[in-house]
C-alpha positions in Angstrom: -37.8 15.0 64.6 -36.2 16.4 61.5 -37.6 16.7 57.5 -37.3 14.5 55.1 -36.1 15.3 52.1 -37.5 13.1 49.4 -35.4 12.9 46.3 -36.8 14.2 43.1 -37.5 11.2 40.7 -37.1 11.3 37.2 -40.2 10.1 34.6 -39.2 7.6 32.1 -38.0 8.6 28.8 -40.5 8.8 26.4 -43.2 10.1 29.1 -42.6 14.0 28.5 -43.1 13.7 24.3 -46.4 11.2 24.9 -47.7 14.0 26.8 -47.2 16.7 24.1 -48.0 15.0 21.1 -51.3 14.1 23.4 -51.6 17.7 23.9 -50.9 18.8 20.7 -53.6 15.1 19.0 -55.9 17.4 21.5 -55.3 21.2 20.2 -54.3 22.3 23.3 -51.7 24.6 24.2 -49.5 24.2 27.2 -51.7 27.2 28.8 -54.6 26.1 27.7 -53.9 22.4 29.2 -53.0 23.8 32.6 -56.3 25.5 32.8 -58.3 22.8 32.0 -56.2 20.6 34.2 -56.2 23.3 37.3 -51.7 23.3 36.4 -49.4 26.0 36.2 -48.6 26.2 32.3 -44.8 26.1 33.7 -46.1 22.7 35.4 -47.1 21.3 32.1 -43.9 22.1 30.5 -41.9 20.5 33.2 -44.1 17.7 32.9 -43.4 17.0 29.2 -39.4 18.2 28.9 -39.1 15.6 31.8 -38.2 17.2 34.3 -41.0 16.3 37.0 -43.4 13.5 37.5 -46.8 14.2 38.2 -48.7 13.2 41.2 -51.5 10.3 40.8 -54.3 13.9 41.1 -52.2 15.2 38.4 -52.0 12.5 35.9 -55.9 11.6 36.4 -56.6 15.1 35.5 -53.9 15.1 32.3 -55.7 12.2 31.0 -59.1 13.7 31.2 -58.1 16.7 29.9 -56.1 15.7 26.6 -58.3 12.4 26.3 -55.4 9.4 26.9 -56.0 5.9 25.4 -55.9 3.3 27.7 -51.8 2.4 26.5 -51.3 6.2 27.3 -52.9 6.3 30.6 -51.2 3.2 31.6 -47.9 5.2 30.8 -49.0 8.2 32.9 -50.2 6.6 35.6 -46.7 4.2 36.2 -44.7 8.0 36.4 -47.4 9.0 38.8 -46.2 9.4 42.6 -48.0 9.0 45.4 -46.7 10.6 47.8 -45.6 14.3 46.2 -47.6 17.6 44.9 -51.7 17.2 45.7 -51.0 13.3 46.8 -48.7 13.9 49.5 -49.3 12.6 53.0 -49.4 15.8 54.9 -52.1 17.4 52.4 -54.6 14.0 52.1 -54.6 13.7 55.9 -57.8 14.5 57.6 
């Protein structure tokens, strides 16, 4: 039984900027949003030069943390994946 390999997916445009200026609306900096968010600061800044998409845990905890209108979290939450990071199969088993 070999491994899969899953292949990275890409977040819509506009997904990365919506996340700053929602970080920046918050006076956050990118360490100071991993903290509160329990993310690398290098995570963050992946997540908003669009290079990763978060997991559904992650993006939950983003839009507590930088306080997402509804609009917003609808837009973070259709990037999420559910099956990668915190989310993925072999870490939620019990």
């Amino acid at each position: 039984m070999g491994v899969e390999i899953r292949v990275r997916r890409t977040p819509p445009d506009g997904l990365g900027p919506m996340l700053r200026a929602a970080r920046e609306r918050a006076g956050l900096g990118v360490r100071e949003t991993g903290r509160e968010a329990r993310l690398s600061s290098g995570y963050v800044a992946h997540l908003e030069d669009g290079s990763r998409c978060p997991s559904r845990t992650v993006a939950q905890r983003l839009a507590a943390v930088l306080g997402l209108d509804a609009d917003e979290q609808a837009q973070l939450y259709a990037a999420a994946v559910t099956d990668a990071g915190a989310d993925h199969p072999a870490r939620t088993a019990a």
